[in-house]
FIPA-245571 format. One record per residue (C-alpha): z, y negated, x negated; residue in three letters. Coordinates in steps of 0.001 Angstrom, whole numbers, plus 500000, padded with zeros to 6 digits. Layout:
<pts>
ZYXALA ...
</pts>
This chain:
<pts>
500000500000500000UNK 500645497430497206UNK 498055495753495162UNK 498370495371491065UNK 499432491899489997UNK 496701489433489424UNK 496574488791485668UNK 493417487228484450UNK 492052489061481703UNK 492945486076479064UNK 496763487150480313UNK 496405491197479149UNK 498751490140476226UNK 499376493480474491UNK 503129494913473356UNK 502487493959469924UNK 502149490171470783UNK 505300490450472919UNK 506889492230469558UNK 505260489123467303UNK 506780486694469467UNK 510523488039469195UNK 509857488737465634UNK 508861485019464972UNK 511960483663467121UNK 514722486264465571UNK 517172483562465488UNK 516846482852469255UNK 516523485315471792UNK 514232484469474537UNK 516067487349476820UNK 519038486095479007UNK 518424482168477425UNK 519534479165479908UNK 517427476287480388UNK 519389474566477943UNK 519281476968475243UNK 515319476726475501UNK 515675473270475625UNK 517704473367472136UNK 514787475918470712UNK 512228473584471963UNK 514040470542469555UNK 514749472665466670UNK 511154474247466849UNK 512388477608467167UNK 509802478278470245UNK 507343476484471767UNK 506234476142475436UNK 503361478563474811UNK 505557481058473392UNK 507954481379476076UNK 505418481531478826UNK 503565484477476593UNK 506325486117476018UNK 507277486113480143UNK 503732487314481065UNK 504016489944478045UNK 507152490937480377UNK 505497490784483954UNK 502733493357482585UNK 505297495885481213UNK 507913495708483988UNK 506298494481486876UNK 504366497302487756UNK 507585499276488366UNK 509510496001489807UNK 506795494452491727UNK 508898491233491610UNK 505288489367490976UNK 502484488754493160UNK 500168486783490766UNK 500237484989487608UNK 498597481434487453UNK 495712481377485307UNK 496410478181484126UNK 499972478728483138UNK 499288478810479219UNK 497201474753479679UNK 500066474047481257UNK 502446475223478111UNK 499932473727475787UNK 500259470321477139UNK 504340470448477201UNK 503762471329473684UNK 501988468752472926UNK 504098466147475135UNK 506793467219473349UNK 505265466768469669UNK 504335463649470667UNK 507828462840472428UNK 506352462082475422UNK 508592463291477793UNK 511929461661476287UNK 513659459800479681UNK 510412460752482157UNK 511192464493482840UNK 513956466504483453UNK 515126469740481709UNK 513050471636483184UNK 509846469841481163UNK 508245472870479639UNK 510644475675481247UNK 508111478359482994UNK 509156478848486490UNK 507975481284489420UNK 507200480134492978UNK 508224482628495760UNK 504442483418497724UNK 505353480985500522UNK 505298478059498779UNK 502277476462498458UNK 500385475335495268UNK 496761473464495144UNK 495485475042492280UNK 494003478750491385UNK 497144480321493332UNK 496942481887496048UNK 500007481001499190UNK 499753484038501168UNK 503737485209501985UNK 502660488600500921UNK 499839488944503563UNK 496062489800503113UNK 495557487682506053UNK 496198484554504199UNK 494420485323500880UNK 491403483267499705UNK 493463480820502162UNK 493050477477500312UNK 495952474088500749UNK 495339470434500956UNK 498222469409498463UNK 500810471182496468UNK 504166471509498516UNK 506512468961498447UNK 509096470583495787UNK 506182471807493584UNK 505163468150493307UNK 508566467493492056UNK 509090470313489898UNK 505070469189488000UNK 506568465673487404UNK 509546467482486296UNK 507328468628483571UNK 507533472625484625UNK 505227474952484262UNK 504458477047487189UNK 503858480508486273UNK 502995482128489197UNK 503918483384492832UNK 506869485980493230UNK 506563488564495718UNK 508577488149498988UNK 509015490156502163UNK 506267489887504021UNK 506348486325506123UNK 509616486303505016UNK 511112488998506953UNK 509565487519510153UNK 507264490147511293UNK 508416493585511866UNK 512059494804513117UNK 510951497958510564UNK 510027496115507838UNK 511760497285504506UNK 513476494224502586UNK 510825493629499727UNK 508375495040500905UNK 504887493075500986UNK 501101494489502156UNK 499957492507498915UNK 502820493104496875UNK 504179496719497504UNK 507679497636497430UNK 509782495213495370UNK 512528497214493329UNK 516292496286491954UNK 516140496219488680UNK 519812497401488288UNK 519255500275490793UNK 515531500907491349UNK 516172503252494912UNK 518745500010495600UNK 518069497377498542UNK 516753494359496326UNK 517281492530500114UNK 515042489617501266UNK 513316488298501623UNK 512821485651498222UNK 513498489409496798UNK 510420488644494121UNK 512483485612492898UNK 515755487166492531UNK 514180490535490615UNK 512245488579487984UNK 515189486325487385UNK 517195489378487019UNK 514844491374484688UNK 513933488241482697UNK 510651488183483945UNK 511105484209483897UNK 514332482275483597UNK 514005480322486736UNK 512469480673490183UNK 512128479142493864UNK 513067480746497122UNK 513535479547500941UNK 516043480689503093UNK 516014480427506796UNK 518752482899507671UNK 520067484816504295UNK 516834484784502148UNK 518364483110499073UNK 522017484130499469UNK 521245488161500154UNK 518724488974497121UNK 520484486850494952UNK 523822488944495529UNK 521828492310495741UNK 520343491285492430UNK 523155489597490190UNK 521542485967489796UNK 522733482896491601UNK 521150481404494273UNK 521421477954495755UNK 521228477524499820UNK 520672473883499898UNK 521252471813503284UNK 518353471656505543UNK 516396468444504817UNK 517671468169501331UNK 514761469768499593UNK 511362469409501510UNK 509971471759503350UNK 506697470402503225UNK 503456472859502254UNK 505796475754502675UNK 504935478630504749UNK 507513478638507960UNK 509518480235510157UNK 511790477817511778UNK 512177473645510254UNK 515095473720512498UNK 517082476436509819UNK 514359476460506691UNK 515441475142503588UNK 514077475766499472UNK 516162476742496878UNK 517009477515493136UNK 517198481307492218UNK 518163481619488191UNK 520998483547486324UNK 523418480878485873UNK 524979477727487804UNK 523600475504485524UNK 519998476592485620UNK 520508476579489521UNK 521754473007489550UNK 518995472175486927UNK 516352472864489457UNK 517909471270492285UNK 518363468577490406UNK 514361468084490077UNK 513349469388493951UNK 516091467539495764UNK 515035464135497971UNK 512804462632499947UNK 509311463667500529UNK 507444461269503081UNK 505411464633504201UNK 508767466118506000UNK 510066462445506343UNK 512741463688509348UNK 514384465929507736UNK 514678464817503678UNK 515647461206505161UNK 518245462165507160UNK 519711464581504240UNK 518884461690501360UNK 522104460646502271UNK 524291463497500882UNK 522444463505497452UNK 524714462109494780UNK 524514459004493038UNK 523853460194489340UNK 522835463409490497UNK 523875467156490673UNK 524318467780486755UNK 527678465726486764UNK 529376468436488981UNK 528934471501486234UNK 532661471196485517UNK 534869473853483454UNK 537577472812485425UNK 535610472622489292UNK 538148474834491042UNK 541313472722490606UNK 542313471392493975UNK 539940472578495859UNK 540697474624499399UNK 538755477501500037UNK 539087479397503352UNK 539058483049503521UNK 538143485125506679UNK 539186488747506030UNK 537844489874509592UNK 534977490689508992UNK 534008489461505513UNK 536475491233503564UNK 536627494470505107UNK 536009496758502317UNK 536626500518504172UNK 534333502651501781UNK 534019500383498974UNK 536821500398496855UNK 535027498756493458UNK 534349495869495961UNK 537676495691497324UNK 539339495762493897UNK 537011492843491806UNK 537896490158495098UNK 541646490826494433UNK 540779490215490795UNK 538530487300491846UNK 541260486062494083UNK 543961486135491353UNK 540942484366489398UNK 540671481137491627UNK 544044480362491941UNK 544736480537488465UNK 542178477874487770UNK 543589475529490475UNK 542331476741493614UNK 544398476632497022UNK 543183479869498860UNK 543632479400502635UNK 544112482616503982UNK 543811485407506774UNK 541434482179508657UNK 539474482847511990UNK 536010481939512509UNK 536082481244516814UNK 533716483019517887UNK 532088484658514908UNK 531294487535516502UNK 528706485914518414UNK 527431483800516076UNK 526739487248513814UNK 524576488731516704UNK 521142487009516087UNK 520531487697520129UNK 523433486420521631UNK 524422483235519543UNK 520114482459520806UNK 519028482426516978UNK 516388484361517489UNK 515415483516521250UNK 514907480128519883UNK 513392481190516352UNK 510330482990517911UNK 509503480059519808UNK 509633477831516695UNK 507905479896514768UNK 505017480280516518UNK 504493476386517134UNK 505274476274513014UNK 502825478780511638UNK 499833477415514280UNK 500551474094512413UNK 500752475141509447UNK 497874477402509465UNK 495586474815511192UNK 496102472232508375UNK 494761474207505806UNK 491824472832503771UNK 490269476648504553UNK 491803480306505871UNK 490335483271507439UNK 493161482985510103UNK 494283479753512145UNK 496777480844514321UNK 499558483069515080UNK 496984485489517198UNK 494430485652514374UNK 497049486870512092UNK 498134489331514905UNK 494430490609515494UNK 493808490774511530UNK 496718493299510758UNK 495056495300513729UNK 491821495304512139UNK 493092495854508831UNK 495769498262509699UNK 495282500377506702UNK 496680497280504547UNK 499153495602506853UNK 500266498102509153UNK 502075501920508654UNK 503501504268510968UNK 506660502670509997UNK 506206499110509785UNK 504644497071512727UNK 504250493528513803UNK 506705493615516302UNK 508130490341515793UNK 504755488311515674UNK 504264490277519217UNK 507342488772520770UNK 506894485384518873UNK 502923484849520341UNK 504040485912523686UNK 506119482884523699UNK 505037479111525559UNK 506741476326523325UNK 510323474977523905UNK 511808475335527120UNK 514484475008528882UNK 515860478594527938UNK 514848477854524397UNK 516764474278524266UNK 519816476004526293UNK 519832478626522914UNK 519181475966520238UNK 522609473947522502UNK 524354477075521821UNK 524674477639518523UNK 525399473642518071UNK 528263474266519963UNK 529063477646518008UNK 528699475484514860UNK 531226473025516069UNK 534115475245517712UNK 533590477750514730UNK 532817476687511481UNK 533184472830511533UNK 536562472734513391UNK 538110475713510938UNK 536923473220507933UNK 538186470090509880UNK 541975471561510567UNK 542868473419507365UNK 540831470731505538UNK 538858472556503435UNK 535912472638500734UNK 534564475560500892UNK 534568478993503028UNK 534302482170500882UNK 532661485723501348UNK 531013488761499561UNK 527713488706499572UNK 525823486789502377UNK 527971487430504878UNK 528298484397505526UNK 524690483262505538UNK 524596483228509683UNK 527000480936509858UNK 525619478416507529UNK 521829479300508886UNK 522500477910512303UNK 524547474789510851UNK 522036473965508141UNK 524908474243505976UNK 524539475060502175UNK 525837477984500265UNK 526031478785496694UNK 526115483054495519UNK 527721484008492625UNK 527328487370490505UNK 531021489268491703UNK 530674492599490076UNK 529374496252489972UNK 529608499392492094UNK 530763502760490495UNK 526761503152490824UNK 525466499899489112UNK 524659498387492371UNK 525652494538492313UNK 526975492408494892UNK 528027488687494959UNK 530267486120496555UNK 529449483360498112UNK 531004479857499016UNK 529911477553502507UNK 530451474026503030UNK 529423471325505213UNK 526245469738504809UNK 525914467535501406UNK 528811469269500284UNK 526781470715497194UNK 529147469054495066UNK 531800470761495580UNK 530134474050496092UNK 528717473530492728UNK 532109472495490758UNK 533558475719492115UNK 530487478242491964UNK 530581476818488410UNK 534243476916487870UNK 534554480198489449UNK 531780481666486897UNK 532967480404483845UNK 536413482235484353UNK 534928485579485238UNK 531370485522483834UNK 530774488776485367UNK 527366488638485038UNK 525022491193482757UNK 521216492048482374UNK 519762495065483612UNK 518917498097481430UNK 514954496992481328UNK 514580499779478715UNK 514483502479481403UNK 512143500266483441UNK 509013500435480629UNK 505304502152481680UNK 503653503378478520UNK 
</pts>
């Protein structure tokens, strides 16, 4: 079912290369390096632009057939490098660009780039599909001086078309795989961004989120991944699902890469003017960077639910690292506010009867017709062509397993009505008598859980969330915590996602040793 990565021929860099270029840089390792350790290389002409992005494609083409974490490399990823290179040599980019001037990153395949690319959210439908302009973020993350190496795989229009549909799991892309555990849920659905972060593949990457999509593969895949508010990175030339709950984000391996690249996509982009204007307002004077501090978790109240997040029956190497990482945050200054209740959570947790997803089908279907009809040119314009394309392609798109089920129930829909507005008035009012009045009366920063547990809560709020690497299962598996706020409260989610990883640093690679095709 899934197609080989698209590597120009020029890209077919062979494993002596990749062996030449960590030979030539054996006092720096490319493997595992931050942002700012390339950035330090870069200066002290250890490795050049060129070199890192070589050495990443080296890695796509030995791993990536097994992790299938990339959907296509961008032939003009090593012109890009070049001209860092030479912006650098020429100290060009001194107070114009960011850290992230020179820094390779991936693009989950939703996210939509006017160049060779393709932006097809893992469907054939949408290939050959051509944009009018680069998507809002990627126009940030160019003047930010990146290089953007390619699309990551995804779940297939981002989990939004089949109630069988396999997280990571792509008609164009094949079956995405966890690096740590190959038979292991790698989740979804930015599951391509989370695995080549994890396997090195690249150091940084882009997801989207509309209900869990950043959160869940960055805890199934031990990176960290940055949920920002809705409207506080633009939405603009992205693929949808709903603009009501959508919302692009950082996916790296540490805090500091994360807050590096929301750093450069954050603000206002006159394309998705409604939303970006009305969240311009949380974004920091001075920025995000100021936040990264050793000392982030002192003072700061962080809620606990332990019905249902921390029910651990069955999963005692779980149960055991949270006491740990308990013991972890109030020693570095953290008040943990405990045994708290979410009203009505259990509603909120059922995507039918909080009305998420009576209201999301409408959406999306006005979305994607939009979306699809402003393209420059596509062999499908509308929800229904997509729906009659997977019929008539059925041995790519469809299997006895995975349908279309979804898109069925989403075309058969008639814009927003009255039942869709009483749903969308619903979770409001679940937002406020849940999670804004338990932040409002035990006046707290943050709410904390395992994994994404949490990620309904903050999907129908347009809250942000921040995961963290939180351990290992006796297996290898990994999982990850994750702190809520308010919206604009990615300050303090970022002082104590930061804090909180510098006193356990629980993070480690995967074994990509066991992972090489010869």
């Amino acid at each position: 079912m899934g197609t080989k990565v698209l590597l120009p021929l020029t890209f077919f860099i062979s494993l002596a290369l990749a062996s030449s270029l960590l030979s030539c840089t054996q006092a720096f390792s490319i493997r595992e390096a931050t942002v700012a350790e390339l950035q330090r290389a870069f200066r002290s002409n250890q490795l050049t632009s060129r070199q890192l992005t070589e050495f990443y494609i080296g890695e796509i083409r030995r791993l990536n057939p097994v992790l299938h974490g990339v959907i296509e490399v961008n032939p003009e990823a090593l012109h890009q490098a070049d001209a860092a290179d030479r912006d650098r040599k020429a100290g060009v980019h001194g107070r114009s660009w960011s850290g992230l001037h020179g820094i390779p990153i991936l693009l989950k395949d939703n996210i939509g780039t006017k160049d060779a690319l393709n932006t097809t959210a893992g469907s054939f439908a949408l290939l050959g599909s051509k944009v009018s302009r680069d998507a809002g973020v990627v126009v940030r993350l160019r003047r930010a001086g990146a290089i953007i190496l390619g699309k990551a795989s995804m779940t297939e229009w981002a989990s939004f078309r089949s109630l069988t549909q396999p997280n990571g799991w792509s008609a164009r892309g094949g079956q995405g795989k966890n690096p740590y555990v190959l038979s292991a849920d790698p989740c979804g659905s930015s599951s391509g961004p989370a695995i080549s972060v994890a396997a090195n593949l690249v150091a940084v990457s882009l997801g989207t989120e509309t209900d869990g999509s950043i959160l869940c593969p960055s805890s199934a895949n031990s990176v960290v991944g940055i949920k920002p508010t809705v409207g506080l990175t633009s939405r603009a030339g992205v693929i949808p699902v709903t603009p009501r709950q959508d919302t692009i984000g950082p996916i790296t391996r540490t805090v500091a890469d994360a807050v590096c690249v929301l750093e450069a996509i954050a603000g206002y982009d006159y394309i998705d003017a409604g939303a970006t204007q009305a969240a311009s307002k949380y974004i920091p004077k001075g920025g995000y960077l100021q936040f990264l501090k050793a000392d982030g978790l002192r003072g700061k109240r962080i809620g606990i639910v332990r019905d249902p997040f921390f029910n651990f029956t069955g999963q005692p190497d779980e149960a055991r690292a949270f006491q740990s990482h308990f013991r972890t945050l109030r020693d570095g200054g953290a008040i943990l506010v405990d045994n708290l209740k979410i009203d009505n959570l259990d509603v909120i947790l059922n995507f039918t009867v909080s009305g998420e997803a009576l209201a999301s089908l409408a959406e999306f279907k006005i979305a994607l017709n939009s979306y699809l009809e402003s393209l420059v040119t596509s062999p499908v314009r509308s929800l229904a062509d997509v729906i009659a394309f997977n019929n008539n392609n059925a041995q790519l798109e469809l299997t006895n397993t995975i349908d279309q089920s979804i898109f069925l129930l989403s075309e058969a829909t008639n814009g927003i009505g009255s039942t869709e507005n009483s749903a969308i008035q619903n979770m409001a009012q679940l937002t406020h008598d849940g999670f804004l009045k338990l932040i409002s009366q035990h006046r707290l920063d943050a709410v904390m859980a395992p994994g994404s547990a949490i990620a309904p809560v903050l999907a129908i709020g347009g809250f942000p969330g921040i995961n963290v690497p939180a351990g290992y299962d006796s297996t290898g598996v990994p999982f990850g915590v994750s702190f809520g706020g308010l919206k604009g409260s990615e300050p303090k989610l970022i002082e104590i996602a930061y804090g909180f990883e510098q006193a356990t640093k629980v993070r480690k690679p995967p074994n990509n040793q066991n992972l090489q095709i010869h």
